[in-house]
GUPALO-880229 format. One line per field, with one value per atom (N, C-alpha, C): residue in one letter; atom name; x, y, z. Coordinates in pm, 1 decimal, always signed. Example, Ala and Ser with C-alpha at 12.3 -4.5 7.8 and 13.67 -1.06 7.14 Angstrom:
2
rest = c(a  a  a  s  s  s)
atom = c(N  CA  C  N  CA  C)
X = c(+1319.0  +1230.0  +1320.0  +1285.0  +1367.0  +1290.0)
Y = c(-569.0  -450.0  -330.0  -225.0  -106.0  +3.0)
Z = c(+780.0  +780.0  +780.0  +708.0  +714.0  +787.0)
***
This chain:
181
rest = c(x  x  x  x  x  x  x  x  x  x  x  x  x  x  x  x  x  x  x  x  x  x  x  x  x  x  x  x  x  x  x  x  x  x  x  x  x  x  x  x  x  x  x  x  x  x  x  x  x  x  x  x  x  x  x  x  x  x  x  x  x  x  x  x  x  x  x  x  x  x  x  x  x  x  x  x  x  x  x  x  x  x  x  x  x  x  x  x  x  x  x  x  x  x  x  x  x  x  x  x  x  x  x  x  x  x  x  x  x  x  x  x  x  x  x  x  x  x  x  x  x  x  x  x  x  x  x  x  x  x  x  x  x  x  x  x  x  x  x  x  x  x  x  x  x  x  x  x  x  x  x  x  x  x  x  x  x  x  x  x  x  x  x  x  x  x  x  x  x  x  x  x  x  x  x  x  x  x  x  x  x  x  x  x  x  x  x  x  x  x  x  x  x  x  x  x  x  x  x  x  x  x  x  x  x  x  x  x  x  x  x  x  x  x  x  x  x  x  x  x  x  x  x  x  x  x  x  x  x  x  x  x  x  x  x  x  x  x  x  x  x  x  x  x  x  x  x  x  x  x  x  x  x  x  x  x  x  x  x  x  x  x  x  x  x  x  x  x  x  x  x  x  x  x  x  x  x  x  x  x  x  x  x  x  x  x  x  x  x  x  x  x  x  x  x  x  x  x  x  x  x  x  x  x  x  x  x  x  x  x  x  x  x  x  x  x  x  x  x  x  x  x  x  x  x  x  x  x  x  x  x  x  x  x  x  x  x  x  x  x  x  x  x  x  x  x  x  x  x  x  x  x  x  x  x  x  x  x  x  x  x  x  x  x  x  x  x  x  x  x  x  x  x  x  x  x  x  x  x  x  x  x  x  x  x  x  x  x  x  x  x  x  x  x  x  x  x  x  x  x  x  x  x  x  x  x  x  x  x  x  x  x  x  x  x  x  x  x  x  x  x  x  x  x  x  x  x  x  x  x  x  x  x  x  x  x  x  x  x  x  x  x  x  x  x  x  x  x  x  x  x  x  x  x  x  x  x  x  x  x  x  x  x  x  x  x  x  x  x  x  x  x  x  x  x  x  x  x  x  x  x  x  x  x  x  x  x  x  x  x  x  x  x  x  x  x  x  x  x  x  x  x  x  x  x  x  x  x  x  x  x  x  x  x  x  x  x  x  x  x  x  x  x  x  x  x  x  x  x  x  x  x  x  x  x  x  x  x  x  x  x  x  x)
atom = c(N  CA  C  N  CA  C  N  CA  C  N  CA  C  N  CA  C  N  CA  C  N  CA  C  N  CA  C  N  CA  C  N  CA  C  N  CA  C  N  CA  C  N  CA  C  N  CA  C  N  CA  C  N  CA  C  N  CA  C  N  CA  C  N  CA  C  N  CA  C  N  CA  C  N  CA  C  N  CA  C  N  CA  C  N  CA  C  N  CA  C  N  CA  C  N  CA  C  N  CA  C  N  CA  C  N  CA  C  N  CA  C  N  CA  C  N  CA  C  N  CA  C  N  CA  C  N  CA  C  N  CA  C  N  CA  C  N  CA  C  N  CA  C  N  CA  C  N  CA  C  N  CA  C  N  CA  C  N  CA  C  N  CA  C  N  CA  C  N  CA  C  N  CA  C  N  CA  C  N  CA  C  N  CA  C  N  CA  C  N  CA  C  N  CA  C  N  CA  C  N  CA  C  N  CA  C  N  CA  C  N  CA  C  N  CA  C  N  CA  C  N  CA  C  N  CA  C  N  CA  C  N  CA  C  N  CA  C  N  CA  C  N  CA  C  N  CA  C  N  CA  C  N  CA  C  N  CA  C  N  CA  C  N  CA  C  N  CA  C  N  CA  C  N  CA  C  N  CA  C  N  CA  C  N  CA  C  N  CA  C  N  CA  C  N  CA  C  N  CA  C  N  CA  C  N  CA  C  N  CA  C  N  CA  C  N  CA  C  N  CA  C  N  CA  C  N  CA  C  N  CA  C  N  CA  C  N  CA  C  N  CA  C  N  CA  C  N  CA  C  N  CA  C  N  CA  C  N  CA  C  N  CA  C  N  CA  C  N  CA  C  N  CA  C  N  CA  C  N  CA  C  N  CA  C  N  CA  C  N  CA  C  N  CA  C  N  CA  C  N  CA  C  N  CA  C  N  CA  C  N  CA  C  N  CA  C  N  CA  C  N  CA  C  N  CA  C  N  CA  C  N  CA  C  N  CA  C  N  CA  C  N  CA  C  N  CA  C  N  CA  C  N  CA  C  N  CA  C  N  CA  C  N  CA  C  N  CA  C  N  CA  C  N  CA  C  N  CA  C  N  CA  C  N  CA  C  N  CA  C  N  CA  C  N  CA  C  N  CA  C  N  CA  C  N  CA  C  N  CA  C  N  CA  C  N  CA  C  N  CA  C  N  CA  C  N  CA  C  N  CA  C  N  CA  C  N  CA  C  N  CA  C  N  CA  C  N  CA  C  N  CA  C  N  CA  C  N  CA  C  N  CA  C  N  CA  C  N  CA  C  N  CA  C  N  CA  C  N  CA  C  N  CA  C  N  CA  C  N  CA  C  N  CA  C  N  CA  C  N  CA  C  N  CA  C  N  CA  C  N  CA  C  N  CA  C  N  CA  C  N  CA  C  N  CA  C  N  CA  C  N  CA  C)
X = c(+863.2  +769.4  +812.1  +702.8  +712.3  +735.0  +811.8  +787.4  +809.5  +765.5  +765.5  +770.4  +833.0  +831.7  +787.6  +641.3  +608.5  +525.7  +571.0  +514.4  +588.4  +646.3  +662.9  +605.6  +565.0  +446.9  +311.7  +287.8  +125.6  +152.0  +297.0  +344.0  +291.9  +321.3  +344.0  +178.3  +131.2  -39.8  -96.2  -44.7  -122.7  -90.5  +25.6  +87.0  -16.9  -99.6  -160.3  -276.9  -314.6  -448.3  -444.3  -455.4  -485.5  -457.5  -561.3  -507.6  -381.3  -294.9  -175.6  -68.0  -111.7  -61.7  -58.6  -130.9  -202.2  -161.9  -125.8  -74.1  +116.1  +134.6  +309.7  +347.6  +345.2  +354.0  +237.5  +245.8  +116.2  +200.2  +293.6  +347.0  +235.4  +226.0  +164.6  +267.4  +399.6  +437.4  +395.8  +408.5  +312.8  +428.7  +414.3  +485.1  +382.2  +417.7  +392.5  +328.8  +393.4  +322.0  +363.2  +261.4  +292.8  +282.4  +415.9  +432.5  +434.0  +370.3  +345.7  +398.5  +473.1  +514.1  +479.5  +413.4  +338.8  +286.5  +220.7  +173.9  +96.2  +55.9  -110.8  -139.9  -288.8  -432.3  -474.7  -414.8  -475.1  -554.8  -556.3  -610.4  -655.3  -813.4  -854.6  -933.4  -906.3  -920.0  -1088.6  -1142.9  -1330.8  -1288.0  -1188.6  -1204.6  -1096.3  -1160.0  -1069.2  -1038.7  -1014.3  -949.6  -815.9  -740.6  -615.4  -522.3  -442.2  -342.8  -391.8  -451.9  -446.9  -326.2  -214.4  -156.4  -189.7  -130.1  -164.3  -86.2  -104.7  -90.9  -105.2  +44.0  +51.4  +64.9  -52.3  +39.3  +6.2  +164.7  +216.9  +187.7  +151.4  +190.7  +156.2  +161.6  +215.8  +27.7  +23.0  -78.7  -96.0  +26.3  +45.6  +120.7  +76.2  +151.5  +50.6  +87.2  -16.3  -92.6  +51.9  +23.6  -92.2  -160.5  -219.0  -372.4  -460.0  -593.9  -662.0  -631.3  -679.9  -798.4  -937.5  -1054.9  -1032.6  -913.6  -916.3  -824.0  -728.3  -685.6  -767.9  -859.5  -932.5  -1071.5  -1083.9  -1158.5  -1095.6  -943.9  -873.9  -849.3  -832.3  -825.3  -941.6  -1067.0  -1188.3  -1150.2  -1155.0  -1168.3  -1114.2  -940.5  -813.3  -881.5  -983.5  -1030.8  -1116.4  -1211.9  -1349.0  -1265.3  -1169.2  -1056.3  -1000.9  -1050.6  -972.9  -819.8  -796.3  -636.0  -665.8  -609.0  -580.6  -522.3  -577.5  -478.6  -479.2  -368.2  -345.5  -308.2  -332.0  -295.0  -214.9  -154.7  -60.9  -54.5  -97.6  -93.6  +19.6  +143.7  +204.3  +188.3  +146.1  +22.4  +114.7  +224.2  +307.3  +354.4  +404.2  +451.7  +423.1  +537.7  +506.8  +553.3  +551.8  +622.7  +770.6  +795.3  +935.6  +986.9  +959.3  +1020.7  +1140.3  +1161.2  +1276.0  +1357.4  +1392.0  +1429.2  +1594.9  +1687.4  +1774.0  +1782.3  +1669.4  +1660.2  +1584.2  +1620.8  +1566.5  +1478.8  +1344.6  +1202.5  +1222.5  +1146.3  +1145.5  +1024.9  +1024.6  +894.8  +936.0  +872.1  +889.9  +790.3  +850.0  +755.9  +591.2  +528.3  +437.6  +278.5  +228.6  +85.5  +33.4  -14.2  -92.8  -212.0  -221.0  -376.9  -492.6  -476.4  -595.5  -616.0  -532.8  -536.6  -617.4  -757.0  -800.0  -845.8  -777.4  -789.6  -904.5  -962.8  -989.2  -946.5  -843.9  -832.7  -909.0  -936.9  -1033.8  -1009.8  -1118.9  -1083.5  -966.4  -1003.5  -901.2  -799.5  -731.8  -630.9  -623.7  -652.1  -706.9  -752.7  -687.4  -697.6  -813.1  -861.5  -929.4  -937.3  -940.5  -945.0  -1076.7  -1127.6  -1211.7  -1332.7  -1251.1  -1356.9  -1342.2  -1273.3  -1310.0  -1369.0  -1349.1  -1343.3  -1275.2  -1161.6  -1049.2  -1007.1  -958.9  -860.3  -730.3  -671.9  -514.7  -425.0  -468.7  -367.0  -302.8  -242.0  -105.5  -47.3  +65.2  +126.0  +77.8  -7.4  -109.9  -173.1  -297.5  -397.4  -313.1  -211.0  -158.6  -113.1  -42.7  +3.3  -145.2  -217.5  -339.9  -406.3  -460.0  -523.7  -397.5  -270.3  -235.2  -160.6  -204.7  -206.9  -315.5  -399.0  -604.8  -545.3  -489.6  -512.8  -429.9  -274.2  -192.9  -167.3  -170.1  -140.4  -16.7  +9.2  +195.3  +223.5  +128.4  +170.9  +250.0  +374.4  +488.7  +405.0  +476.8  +439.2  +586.9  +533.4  +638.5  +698.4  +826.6  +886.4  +976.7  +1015.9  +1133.6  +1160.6  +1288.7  +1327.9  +1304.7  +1235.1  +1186.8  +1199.9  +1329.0  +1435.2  +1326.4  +1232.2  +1125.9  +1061.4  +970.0  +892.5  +1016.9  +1071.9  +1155.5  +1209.6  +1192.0  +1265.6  +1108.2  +1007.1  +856.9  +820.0  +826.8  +804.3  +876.9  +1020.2  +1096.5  +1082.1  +1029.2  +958.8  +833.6  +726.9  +616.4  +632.3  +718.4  +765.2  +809.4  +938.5  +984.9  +848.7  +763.0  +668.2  +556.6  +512.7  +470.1  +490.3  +654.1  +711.2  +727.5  +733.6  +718.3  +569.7  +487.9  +348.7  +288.9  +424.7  +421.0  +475.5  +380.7  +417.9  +435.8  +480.5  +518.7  +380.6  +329.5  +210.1  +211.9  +87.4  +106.6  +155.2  +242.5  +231.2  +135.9  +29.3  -92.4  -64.9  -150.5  -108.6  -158.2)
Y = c(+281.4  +300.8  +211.7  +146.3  +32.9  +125.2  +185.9  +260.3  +153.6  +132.6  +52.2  +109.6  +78.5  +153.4  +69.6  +90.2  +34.8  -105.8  -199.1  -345.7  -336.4  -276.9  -293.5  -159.1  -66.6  +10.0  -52.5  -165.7  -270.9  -318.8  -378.0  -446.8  -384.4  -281.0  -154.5  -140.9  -123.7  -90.7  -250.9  -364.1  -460.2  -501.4  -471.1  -501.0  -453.9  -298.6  -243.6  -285.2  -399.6  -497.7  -584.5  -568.6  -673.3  -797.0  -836.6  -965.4  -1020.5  -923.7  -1001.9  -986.7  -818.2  -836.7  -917.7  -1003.4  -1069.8  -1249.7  -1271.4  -1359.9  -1383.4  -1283.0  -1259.0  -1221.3  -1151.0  -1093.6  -1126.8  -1241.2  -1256.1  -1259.9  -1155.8  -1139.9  -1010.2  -919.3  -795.2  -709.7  -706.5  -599.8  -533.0  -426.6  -356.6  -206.6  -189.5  -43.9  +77.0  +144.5  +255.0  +364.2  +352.7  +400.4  +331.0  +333.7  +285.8  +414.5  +427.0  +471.2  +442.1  +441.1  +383.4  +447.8  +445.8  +559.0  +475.2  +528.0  +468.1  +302.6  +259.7  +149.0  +142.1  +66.7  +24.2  -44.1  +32.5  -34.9  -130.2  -234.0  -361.2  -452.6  -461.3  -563.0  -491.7  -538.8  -467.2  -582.2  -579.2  -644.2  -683.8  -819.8  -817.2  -765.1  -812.9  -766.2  -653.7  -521.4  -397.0  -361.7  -437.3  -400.8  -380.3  -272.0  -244.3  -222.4  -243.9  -222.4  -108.5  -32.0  +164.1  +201.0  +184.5  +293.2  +336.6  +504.7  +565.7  +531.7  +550.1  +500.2  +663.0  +684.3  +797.1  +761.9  +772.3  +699.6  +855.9  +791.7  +907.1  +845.9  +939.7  +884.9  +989.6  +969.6  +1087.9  +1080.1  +1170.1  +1205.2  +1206.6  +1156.8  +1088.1  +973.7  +882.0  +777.4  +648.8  +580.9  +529.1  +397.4  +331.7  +268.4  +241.1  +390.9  +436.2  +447.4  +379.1  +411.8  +484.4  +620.0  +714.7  +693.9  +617.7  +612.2  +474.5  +353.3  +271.2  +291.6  +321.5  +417.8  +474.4  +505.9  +617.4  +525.4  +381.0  +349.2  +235.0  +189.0  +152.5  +238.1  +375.1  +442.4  +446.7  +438.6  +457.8  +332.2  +219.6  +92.2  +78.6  +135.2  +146.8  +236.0  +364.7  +482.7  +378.6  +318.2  +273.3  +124.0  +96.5  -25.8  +62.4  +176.2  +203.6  +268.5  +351.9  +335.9  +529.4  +618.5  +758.2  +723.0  +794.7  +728.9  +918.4  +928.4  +1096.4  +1020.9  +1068.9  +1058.8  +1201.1  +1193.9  +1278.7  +1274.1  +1317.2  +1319.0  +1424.4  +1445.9  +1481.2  +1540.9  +1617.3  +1640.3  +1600.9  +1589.6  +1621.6  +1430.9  +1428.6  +1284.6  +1172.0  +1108.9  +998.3  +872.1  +695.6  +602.4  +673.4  +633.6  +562.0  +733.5  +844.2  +989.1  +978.5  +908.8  +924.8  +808.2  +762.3  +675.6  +741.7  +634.4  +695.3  +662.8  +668.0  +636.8  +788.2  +795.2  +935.2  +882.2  +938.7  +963.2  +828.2  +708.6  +635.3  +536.3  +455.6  +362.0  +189.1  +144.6  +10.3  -32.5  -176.0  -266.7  -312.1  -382.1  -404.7  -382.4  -329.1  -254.6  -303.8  -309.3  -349.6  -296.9  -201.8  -122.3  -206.7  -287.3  -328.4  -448.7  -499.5  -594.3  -551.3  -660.9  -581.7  -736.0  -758.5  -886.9  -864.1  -934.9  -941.9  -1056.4  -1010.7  -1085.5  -1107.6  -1252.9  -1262.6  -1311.3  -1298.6  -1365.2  -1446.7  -1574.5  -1686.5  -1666.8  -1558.3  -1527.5  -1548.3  -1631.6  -1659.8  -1535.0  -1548.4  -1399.0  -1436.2  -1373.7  -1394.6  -1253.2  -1307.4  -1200.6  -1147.8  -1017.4  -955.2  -968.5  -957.2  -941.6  -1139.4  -1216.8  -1351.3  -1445.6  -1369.9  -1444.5  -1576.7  -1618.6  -1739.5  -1676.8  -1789.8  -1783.2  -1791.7  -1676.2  -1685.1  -1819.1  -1947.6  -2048.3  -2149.2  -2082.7  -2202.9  -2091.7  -2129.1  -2128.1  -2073.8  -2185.0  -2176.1  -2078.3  -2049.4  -1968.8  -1822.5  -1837.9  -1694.5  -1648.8  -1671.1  -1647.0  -1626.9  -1711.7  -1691.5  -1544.9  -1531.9  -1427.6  -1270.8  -1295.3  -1166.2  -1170.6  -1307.2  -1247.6  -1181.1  -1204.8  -1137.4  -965.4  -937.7  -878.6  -771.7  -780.0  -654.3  -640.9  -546.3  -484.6  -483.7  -485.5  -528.9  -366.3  -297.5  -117.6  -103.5  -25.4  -6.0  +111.0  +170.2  +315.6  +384.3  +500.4  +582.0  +595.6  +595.4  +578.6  +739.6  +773.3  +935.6  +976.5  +1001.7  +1104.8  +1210.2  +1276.7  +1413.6  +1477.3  +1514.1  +1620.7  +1707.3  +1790.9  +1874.2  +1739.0  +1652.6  +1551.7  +1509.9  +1442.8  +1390.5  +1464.4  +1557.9  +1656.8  +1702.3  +1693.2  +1722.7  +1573.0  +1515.7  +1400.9  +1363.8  +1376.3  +1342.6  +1455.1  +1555.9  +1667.5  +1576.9  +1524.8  +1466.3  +1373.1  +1330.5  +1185.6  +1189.0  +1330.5  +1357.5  +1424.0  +1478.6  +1520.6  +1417.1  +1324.6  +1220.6  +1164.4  +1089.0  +1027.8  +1091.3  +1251.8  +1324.3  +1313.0  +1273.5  +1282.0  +1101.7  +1040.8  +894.8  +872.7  +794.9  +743.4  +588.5  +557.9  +370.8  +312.5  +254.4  +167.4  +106.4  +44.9  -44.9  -155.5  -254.2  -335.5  -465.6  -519.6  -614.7  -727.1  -736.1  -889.4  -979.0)
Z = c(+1320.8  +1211.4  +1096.2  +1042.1  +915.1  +789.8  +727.1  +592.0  +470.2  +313.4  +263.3  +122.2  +8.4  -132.0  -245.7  -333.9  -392.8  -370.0  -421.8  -335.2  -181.9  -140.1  +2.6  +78.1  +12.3  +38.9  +69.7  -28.4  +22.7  +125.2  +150.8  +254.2  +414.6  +384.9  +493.5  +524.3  +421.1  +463.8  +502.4  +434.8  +517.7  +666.3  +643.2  +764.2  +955.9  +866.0  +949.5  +986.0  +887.4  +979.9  +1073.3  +1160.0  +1273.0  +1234.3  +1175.3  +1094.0  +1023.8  +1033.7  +952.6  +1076.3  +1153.7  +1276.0  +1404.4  +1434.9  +1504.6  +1441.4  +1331.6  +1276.7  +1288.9  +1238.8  +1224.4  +1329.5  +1426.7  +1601.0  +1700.7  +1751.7  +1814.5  +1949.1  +1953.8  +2142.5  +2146.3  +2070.9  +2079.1  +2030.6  +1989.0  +1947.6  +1822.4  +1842.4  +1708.7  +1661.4  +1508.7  +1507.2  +1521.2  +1565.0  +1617.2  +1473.6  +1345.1  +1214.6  +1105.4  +1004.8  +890.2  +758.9  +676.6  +547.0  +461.8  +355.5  +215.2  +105.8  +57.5  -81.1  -192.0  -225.3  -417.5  -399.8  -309.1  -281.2  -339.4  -450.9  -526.8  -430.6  -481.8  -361.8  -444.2  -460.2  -509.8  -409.9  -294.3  -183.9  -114.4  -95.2  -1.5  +137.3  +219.6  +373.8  +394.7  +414.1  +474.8  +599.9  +690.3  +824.7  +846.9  +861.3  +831.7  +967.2  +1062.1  +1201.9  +1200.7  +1245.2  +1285.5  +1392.9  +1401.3  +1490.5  +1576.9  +1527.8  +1558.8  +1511.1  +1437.1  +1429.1  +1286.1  +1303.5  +1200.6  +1083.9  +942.8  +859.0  +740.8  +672.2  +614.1  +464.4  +346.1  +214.2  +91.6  +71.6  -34.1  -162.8  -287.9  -427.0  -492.9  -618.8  -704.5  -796.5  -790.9  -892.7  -1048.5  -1105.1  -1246.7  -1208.6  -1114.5  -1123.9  -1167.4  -1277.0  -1367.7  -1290.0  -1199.4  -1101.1  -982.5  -944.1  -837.6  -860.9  -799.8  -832.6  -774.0  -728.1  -656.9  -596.8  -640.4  -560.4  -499.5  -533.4  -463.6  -360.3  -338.7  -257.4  -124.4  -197.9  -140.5  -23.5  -108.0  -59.3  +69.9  +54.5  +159.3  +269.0  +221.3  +353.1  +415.9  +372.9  +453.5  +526.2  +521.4  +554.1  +652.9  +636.1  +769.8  +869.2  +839.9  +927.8  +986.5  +939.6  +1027.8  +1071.8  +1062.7  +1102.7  +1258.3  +1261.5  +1371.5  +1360.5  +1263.3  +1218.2  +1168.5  +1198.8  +1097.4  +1053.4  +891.0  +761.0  +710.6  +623.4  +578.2  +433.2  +367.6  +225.8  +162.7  +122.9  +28.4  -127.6  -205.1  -351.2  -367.0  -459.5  -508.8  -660.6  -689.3  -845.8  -973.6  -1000.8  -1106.5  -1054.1  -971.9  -919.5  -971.6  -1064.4  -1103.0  -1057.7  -1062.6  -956.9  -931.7  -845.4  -791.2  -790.6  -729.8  -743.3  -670.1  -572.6  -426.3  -551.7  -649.4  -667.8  -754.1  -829.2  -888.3  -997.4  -1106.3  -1263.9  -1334.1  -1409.9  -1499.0  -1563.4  -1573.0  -1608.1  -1683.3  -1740.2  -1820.1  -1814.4  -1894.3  -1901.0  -1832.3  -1750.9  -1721.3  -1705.9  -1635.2  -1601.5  -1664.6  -1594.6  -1642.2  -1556.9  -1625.2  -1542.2  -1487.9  -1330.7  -1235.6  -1197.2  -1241.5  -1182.4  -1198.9  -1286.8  -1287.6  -1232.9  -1148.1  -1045.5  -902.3  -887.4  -777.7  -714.1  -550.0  -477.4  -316.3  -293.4  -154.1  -63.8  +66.2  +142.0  +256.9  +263.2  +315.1  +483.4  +529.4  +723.1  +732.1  +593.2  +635.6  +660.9  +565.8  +489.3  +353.9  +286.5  +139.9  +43.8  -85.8  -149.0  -281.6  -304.0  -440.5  -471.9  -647.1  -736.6  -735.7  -739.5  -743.7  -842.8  -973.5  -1116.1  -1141.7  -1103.0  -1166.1  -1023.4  -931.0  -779.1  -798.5  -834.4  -852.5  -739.7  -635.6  -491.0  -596.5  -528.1  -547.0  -417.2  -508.0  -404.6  -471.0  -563.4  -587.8  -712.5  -762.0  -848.8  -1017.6  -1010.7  -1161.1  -1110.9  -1031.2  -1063.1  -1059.3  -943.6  -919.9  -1075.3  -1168.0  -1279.3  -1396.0  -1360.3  -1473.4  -1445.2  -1311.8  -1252.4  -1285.3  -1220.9  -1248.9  -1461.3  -1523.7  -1676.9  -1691.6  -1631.9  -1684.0  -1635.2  -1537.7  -1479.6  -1496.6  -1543.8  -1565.4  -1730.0  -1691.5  -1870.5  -1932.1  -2070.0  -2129.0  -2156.3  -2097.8  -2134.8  -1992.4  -2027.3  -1911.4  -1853.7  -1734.4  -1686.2  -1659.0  -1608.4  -1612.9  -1427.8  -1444.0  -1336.6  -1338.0  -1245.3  -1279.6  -1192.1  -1125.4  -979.0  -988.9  -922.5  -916.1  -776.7  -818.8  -669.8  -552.2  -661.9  -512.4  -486.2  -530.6  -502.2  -373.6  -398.9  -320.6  -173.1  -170.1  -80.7  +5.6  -109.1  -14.8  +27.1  +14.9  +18.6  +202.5  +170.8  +276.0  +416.4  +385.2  +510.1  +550.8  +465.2  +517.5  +595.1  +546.2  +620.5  +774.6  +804.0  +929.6  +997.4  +956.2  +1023.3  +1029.5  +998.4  +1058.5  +1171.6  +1132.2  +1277.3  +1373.1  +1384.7  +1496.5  +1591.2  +1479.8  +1574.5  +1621.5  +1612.0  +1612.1  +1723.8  +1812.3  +1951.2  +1942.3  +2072.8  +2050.9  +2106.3  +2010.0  +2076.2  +2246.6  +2303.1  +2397.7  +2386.2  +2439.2  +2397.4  +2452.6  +2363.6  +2384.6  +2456.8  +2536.7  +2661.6  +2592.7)
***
């Protein structure tokens, strides 16, 4: 199973399209599930075909990071992609809970970054449609696009401990794919 935290939480969910699978492993090996903990749904897929495996994403319900209906609208995409997706909201849960920093403010805001990747592979920004392909545009597009307001990051011991039950009970219902000729 692929599990992934934060930007390697997106990692984890793209990983589950066909398309990136089918690019990066083209013997056919495939993982068997994908976990997401606090992955922003910033990218969302034209061709929403998947691997089939299921795909479990966690995040916290005050996490400033998280766009709950975009979210919401990737998991449809991974479902009709062929993929069970379970979502988990954590209500109190803010970024980074499994993490080891006490409650505080960082970084810099992404929510409002929203991309489509497309067949080619080629990404463009949503609200300016600029292809994210080089250097320059990538930096112009995500200045338009994230905010200089930090969010809140905090370890939160039950989060963490419910969190890590969801998780073992996932991979229990996680089998090893076929592997594709």
């Amino acid at each position: 199973v692929l599990a992934g935290f934060s930007y390697g939480g997106m990692a984890t969910t793209y990983a589950l399209y066909r398309q990136l699978a089918d690019a990066l492993a083209p013997d056919g090996l495939r993982f068997a599930g994908h976990v997401a903990y606090y992955a922003p749904c910033i990218a969302r897929f034209r061709d929403s075909r998947t691997t089939g495996a299921p795909l479990l994403m966690l995040y916290g319900g005050k996490d400033e990071l998280i766009d709950s209906s975009r979210c919401a609208q990737v998991a449809s995409d991974l479902r009709a992609g062929g993929s069970q997706v379970t979502i988990i909201v954590y209500p109190d849960a803010v970024h980074q809970w499994d993490g080891s920093m006490a409650p505080r403010l960082i970084g810099r805001h992404l929510a409002g970054c929203s991309f489509m990747v497309n067949r080619d592979g080629t990404v463009t920004d949503r609200r300016t449609l600029l292809p994210m392909n080089g250097p320059f545009l990538r930096k112009i597009i995500l200045a338009l696009c994230t905010g200089s307001r930090p969010y809140p990051i905090g370890r939160d011991e039950g989060v963490r401990a419910q969190s890590n039950r969801d998780f073992g009970a996932f991979l229990q219902k996680c089998s090893p794919p076929p592997i594709r000729p």
